[in-house]
C-alpha positions as CSV (number, residue, x, y, z in Angstrom):
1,X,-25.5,-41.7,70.1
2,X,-28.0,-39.6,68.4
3,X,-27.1,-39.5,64.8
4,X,-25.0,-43.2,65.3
5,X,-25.8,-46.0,62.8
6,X,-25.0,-49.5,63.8
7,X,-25.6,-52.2,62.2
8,X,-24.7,-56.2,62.1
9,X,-22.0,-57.3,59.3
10,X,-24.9,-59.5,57.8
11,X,-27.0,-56.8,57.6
12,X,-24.3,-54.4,56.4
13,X,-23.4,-57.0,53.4
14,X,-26.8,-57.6,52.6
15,X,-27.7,-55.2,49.0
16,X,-31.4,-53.9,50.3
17,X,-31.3,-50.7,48.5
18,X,-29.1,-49.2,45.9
19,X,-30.3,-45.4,45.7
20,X,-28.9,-42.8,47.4
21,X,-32.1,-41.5,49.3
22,X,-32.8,-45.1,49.8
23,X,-30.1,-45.9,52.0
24,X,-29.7,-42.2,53.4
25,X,-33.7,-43.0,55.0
26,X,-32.7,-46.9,55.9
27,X,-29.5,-45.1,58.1
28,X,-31.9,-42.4,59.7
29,X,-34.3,-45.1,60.9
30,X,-31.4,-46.8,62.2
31,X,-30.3,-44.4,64.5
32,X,-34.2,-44.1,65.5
33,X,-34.5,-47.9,66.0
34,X,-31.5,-47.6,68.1
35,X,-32.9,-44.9,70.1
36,X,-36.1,-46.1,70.8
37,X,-36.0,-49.6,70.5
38,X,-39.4,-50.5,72.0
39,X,-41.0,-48.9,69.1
40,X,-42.3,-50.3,66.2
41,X,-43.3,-47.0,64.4
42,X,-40.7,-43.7,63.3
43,X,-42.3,-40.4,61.9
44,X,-40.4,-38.1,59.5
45,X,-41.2,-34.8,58.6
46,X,-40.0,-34.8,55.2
47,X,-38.6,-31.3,55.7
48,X,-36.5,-32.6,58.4
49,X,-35.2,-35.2,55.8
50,X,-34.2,-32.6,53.5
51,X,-32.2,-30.8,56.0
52,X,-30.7,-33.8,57.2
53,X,-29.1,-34.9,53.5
54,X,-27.2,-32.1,53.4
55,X,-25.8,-30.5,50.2
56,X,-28.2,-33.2,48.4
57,X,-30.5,-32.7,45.5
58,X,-33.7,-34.5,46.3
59,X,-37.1,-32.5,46.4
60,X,-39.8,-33.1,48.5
61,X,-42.1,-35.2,45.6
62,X,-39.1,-37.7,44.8
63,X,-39.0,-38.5,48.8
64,X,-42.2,-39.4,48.7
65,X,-42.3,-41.4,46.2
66,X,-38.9,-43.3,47.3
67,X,-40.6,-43.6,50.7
68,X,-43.5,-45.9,49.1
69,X,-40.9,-47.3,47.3
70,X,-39.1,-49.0,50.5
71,X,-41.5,-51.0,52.0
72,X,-40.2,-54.4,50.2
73,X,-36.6,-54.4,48.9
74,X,-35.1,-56.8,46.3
75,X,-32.2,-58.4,45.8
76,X,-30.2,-61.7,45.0
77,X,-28.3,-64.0,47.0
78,X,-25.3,-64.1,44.9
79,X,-26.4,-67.3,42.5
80,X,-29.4,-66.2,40.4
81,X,-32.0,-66.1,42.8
82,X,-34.5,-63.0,44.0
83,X,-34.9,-62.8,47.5
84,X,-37.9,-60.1,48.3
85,X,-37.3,-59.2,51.6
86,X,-40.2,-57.0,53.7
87,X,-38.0,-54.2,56.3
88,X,-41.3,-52.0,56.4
89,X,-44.9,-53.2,57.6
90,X,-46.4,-50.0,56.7
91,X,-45.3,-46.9,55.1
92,X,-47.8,-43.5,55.8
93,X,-47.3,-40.2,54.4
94,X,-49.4,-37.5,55.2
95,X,-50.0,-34.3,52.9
96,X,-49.0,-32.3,55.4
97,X,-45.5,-34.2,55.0
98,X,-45.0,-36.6,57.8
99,X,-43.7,-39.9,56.5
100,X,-44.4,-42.8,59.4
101,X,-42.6,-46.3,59.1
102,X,-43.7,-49.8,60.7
103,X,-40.7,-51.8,60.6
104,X,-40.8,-55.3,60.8
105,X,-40.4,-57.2,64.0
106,X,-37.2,-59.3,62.8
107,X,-35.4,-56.2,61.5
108,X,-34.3,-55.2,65.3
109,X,-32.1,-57.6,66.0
110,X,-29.4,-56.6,63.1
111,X,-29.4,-53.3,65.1
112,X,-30.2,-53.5,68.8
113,X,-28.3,-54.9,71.5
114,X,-25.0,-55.8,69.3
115,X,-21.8,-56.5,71.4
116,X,-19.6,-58.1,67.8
117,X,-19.7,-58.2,64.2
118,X,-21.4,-55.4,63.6
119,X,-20.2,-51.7,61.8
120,X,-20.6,-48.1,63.2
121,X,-20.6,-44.9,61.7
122,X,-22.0,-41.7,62.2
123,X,-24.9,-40.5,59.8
124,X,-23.0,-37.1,58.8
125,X,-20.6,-39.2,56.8
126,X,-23.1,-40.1,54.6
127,X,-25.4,-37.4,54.6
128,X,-23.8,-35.5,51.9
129,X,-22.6,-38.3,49.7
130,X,-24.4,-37.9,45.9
131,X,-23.9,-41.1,44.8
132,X,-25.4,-44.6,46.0
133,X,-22.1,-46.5,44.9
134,X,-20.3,-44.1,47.6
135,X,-22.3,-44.6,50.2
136,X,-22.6,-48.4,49.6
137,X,-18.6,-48.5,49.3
138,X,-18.1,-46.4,52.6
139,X,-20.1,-49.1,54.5
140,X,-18.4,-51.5,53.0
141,X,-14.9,-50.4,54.1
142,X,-16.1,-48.7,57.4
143,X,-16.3,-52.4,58.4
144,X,-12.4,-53.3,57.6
145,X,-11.1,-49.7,58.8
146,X,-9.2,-51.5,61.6
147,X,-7.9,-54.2,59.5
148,X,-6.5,-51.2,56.9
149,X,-7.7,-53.1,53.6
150,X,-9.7,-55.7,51.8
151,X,-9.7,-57.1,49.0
152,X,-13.3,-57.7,46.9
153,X,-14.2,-60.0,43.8
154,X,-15.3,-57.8,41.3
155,X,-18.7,-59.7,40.8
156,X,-19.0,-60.0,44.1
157,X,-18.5,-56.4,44.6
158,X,-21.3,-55.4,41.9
159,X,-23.4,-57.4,44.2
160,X,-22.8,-55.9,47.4
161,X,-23.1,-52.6,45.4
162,X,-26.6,-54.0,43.4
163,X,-25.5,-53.1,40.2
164,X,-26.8,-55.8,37.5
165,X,-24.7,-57.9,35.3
166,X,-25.7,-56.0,32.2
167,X,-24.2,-53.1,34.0
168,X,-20.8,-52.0,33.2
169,X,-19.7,-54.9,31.5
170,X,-16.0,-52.9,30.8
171,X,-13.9,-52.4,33.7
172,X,-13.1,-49.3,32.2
173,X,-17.0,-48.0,33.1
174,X,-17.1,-49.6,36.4
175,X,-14.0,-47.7,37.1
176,X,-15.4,-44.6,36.0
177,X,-18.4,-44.3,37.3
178,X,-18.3,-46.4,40.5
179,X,-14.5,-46.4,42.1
180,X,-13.4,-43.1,40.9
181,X,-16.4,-40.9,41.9
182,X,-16.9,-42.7,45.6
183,X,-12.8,-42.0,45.9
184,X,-13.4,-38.3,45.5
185,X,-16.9,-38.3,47.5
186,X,-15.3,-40.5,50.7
187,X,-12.1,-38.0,50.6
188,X,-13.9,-35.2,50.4
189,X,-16.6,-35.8,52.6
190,X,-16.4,-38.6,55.0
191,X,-13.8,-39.6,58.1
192,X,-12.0,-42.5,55.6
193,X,-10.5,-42.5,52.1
194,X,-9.1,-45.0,49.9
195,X,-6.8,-46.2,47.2
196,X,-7.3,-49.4,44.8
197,X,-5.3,-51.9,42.9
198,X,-6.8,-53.9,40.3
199,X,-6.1,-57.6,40.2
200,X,-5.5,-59.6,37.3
201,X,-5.5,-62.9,36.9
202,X,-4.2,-64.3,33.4
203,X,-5.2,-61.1,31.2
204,X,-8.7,-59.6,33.1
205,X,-8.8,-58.0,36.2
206,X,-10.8,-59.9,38.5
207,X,-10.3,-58.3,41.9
208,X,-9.7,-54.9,43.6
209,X,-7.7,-54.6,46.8
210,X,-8.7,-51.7,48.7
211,X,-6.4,-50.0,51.4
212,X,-8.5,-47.7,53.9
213,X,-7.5,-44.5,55.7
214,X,-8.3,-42.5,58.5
215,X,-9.2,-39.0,56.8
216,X,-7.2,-36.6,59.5
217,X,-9.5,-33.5,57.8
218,X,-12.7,-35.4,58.1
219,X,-12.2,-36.2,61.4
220,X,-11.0,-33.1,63.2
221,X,-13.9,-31.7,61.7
222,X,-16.1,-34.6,63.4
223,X,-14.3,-33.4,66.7
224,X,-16.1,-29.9,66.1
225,X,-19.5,-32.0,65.3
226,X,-19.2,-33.7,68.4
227,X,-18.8,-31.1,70.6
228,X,-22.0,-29.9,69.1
229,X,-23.9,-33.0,69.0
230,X,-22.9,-32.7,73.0
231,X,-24.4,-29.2,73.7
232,X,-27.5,-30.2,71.8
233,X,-27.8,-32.9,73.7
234,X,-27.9,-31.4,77.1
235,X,-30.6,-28.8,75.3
236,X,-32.6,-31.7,74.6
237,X,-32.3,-33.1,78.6
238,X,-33.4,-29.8,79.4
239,X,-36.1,-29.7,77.1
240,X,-37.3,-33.5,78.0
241,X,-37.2,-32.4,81.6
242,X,-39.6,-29.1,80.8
243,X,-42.2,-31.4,78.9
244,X,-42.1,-33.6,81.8
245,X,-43.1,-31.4,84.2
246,X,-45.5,-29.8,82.2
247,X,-47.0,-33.8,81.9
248,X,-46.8,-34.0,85.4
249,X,-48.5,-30.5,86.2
250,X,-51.6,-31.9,83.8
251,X,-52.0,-34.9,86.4
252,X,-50.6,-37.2,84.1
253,X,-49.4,-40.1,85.6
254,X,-45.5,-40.6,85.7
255,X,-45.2,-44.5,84.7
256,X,-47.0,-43.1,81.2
257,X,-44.8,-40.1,80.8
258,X,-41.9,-42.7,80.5
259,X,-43.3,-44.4,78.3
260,X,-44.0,-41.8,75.7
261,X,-40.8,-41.1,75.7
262,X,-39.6,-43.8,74.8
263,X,-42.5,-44.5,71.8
264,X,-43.0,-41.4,70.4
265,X,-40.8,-37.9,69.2
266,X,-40.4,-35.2,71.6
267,X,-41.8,-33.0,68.6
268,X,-44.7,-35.4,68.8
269,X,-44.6,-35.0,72.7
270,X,-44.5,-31.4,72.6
271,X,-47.0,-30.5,69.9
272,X,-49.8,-32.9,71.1
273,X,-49.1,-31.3,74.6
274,X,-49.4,-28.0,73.4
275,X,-52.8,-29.4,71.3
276,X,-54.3,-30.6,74.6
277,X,-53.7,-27.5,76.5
278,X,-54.9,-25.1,73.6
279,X,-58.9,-27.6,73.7
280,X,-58.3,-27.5,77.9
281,X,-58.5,-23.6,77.7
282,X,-61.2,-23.7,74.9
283,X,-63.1,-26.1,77.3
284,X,-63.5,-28.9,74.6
285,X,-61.8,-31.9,76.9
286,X,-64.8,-33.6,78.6
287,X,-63.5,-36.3,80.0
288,X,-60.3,-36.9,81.7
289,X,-57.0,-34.8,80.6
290,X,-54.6,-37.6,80.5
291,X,-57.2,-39.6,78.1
292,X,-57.6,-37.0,75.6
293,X,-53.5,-36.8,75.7
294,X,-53.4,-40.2,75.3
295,X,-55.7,-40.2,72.1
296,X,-54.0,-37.1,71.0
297,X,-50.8,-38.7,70.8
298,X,-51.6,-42.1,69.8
299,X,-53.8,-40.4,67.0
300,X,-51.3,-37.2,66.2
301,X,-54.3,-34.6,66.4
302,X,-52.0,-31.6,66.5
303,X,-50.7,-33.1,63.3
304,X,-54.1,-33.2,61.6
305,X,-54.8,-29.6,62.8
306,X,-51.5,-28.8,61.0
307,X,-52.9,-30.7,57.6
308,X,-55.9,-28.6,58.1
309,X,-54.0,-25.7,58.6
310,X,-51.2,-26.6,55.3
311,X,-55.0,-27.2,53.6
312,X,-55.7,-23.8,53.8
313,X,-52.2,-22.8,52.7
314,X,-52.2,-24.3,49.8
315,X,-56.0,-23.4,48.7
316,X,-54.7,-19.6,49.3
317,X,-51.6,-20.3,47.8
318,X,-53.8,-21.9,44.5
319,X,-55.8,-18.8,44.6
320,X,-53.1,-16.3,44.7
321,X,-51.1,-18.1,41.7
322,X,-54.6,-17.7,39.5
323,X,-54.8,-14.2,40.6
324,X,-51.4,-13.6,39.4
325,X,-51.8,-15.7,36.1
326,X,-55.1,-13.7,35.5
327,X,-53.4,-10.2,36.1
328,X,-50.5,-11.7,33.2
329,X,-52.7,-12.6,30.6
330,X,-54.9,-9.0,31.1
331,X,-51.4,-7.2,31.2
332,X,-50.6,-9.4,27.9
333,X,-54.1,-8.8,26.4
334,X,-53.2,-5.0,26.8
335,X,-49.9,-4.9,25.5
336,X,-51.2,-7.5,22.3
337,X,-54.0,-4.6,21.7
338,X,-51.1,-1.8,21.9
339,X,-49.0,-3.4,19.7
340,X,-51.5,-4.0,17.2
341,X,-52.6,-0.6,16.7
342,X,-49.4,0.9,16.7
343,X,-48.4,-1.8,14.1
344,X,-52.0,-0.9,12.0
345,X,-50.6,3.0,11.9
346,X,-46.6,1.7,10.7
347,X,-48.0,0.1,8.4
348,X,-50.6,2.9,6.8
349,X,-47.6,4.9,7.2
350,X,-45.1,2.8,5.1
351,X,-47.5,2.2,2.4
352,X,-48.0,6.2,1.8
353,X,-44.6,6.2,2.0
354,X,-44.1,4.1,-1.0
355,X,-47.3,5.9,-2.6
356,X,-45.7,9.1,-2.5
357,X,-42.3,7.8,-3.6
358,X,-43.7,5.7,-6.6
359,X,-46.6,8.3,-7.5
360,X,-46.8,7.5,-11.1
361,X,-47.0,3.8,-10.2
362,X,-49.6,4.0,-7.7
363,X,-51.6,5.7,-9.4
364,X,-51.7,3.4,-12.6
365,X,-52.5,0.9,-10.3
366,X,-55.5,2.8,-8.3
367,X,-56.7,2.7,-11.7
368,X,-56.6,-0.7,-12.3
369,X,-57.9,-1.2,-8.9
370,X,-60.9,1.0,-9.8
371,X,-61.7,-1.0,-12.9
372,X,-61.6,-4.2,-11.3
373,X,-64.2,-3.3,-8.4
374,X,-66.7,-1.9,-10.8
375,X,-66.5,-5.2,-12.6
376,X,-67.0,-6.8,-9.3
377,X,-70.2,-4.4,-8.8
378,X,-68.3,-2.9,-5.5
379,X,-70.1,0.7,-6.7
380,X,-73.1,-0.3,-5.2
381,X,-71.9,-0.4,-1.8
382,X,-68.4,1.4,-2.2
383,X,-67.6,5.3,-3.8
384,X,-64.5,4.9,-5.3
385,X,-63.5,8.3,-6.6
386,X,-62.5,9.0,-10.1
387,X,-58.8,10.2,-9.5
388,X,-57.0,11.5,-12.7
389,X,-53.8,12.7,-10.8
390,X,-51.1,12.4,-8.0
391,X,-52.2,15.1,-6.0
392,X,-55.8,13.7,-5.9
393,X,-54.4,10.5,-5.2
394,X,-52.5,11.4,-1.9
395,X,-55.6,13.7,-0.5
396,X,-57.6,10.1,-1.4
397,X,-55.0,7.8,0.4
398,X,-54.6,10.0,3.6
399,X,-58.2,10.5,4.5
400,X,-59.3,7.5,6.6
401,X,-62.3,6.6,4.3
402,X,-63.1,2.7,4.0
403,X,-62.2,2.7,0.4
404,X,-59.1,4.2,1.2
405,X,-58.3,1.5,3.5
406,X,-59.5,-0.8,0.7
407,X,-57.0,0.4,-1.8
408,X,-54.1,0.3,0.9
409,X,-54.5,-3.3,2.0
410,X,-55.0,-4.2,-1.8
411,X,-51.5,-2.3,-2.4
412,X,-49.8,-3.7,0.3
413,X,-50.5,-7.5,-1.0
414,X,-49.4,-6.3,-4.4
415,X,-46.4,-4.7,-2.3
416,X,-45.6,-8.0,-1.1
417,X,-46.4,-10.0,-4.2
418,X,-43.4,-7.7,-5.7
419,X,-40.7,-8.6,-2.9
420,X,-40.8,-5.2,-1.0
421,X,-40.9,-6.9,2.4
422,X,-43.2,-4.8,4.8
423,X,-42.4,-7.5,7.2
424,X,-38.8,-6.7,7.6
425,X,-39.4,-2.7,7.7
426,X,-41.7,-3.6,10.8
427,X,-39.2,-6.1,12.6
428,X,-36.4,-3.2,12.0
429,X,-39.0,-1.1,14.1
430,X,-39.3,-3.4,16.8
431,X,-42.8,-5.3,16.4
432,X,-43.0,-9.0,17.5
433,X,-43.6,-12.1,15.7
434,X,-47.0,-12.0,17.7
435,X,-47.9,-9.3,16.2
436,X,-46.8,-8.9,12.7
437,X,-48.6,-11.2,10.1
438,X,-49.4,-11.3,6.4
């Protein structure tokens, strides 16, 4: 019964929500509604969510947001008109990831206490489907598995599947995206498969007749999942009757302990329990015991001592991740600084280089150099040495003398002016874009 959703034909042909997380939470509250149908309100952990939709791709943001996202759901009634219908009174989310729903009081009737016209099917089918359209269509035909086939309108199909007229105008799309991929998800994945035929009438295909089968693979592996679902059952019946007798050991009075478990979790139960007995040994319950567990679990305080606690995670996490980022860009700084000295010395190195192969050449041009900083009246700050041969002029260019470095940087523009690309002789010896620049 756990994991069991059943719900009223009405409700089952009635297009709330179209996305798959959408109706993957509307089943899970079902099955909550269904076991615990004196409450109005059903607490997620969103963690818990994501390990229920199994195999599935939502993240723990996009949840969130889809859990705001529920509270009113619209849709048409088949002839133009918008129908906004409110399922959820309230929708909470905490930060430390609990998701609480208030559902209306006229939603329980679709799922409580049916006896006819209603379908069943057990969440696991649809946990791993991907794709809304497959989960839509296996409801759909979950409801005429015993009758073996159906046979759907095509517009009235794209309604019951909430796809918009402007959607998939060509058959040939609709086919595509929506028949073909929930044929491969439902065989695949769920206890039923089908086949189509498309109908024509004159010229356009107007209807699909479905034919539904029992999927033998599917269902010998929901044998195995029942067997399980059974031994975790009794686990839990052991475990409900150890929280009661802890309840009943606090002097909490028996007609209450019923109740609560029928309103709230047993995760609620059990952490609020544990709460209360942590401030009973720390001697912070003043008045009665069963008040203060009352509050606590009306109230959730174990569940704000975990925001607290997921508070000061994530401030330790923030501080660790600038920590790290600050170590990166000092090791960057570092390696920035390394390169650039190593790529100051390849380049002194290449420009002797071509000095000592184009001697003659350099040294007309140290003497042009010369002329045109004396103009400039350089001399007054700068010695640049009279140099009347080659010899002189490699003795000049190796010592590390500002006017040396002068000369060099003034010969490596005119280098570059001349096409002899310093650039690529620097890339060949492994320097960065970062680091080399004109």
């Amino acid at each position: 019964m756990d994991n069991l959703v059943v719900k009223s034909n009405e409700l089952n042909e009635t297009p709330l929500y179209k996305k798959s997380l959408e109706l993957k939470i509307f089943s899970k509250i079902i099955t909550l509604v269904r076991k615990k149908p004196k409450s109005d309100i059903f607490t997620f952990e969103i963690k818990e969510l994501m390990n229920d939709f199994k195999g599935s791709n939502e993240n723990y943001q996009y949840i969130k947001q889809t859990a705001k996202n529920m509270m009113v759901a619209e849709f048409g009634d088949g002839k133009k008109n918008i129908i906004l219908e409110v399922i959820f009174r309230k929708v909470d989310i905490t930060e430390a990831g609990i998701i609480s729903f208030k559902i209306d009081s006229e939603f329980k009737p679709y799922v409580v206490g049916l006896s006819k016209n209603f379908t069943k099917y057990y969440f696991e089918n649809i946990a791993r489907l991907n794709s809304g359209f497959s989960i839509r269509l296996y409801e759909l035909l979950k409801q005429w598995e015993k009758v073996g086939n159906k046979k759907f309108n095509i517009t009235a199909l794209k309604y019951l599947l909430k796809i918009p007229e402007t959607k998939y105008k060509l058959f040939g799309d609709f086919k595509k995206r929506v028949l073909i991929t929930a044929e491969k998800e439902l065989k695949e994945k769920t206890d039923i498969y089908f086949k189509f035929e498309e109908i024509k009438t004159g010229r356009k295909i107007t209807d699909i007749q479905f034919y539904i089968f029992s999927n033998i693979k599917a269902l010998e592996a929901k044998k195995e999942n029942k067997l399980i679902e059974l031994k975790s059952q009794k686990e839990k019946t052991k475990i409900d009757s150890e929280l009661k007798k802890e309840l009943i050991n606090l002097q909490i009075d028996e007609s209450f302990i019923e109740d609560i478990f029928e309103r709230y979790s047993e995760e609620q139960i059990e952490r609020n329990l544990k709460h209360t007995k942590q401030e009973l040994f720390n001697e912070k319950i003043t008045s009665s015991i069963g008040g203060y567990f009352r509050s606590a679990l009306k109230f959730d305080y174990a569940n704000q001592q975990s925001l607290f606690d997921t508070q000061k995670e994530v401030k330790k996490e923030v501080l660790n991740t600038k920590r790290e980022q600050q170590q990166k860009e000092e090791l960057e700084a570092q390696r920035l600084e390394f390169e650039k000295k190593e790529f100051e010395k390849k380049k002194t190195q290449y420009i002797i280089e071509y000095i000592k192969n184009n001697l003659d050449l350099s040294l007309n041009y140290y003497q042009e150099f010369r002329s045109k900083e004396e103009k400039k009246g350089a001399f007054k700050i700068f010695k640049f040495q009279e140099i009347q041969n080659t010899n002189e002029l490699i003795n000049f260019i190796e010592i590390k003398t500002i006017e040396s470095g002068m000369f060099r940087v003034s010969l490596y523009q005119n280098i570059m002016e001349e096409k002899i690309h310093l650039k690529d002789f620097l890339k060949a010896k492994g320097f960065k874009k970062d680091i080399i620049s004109e």
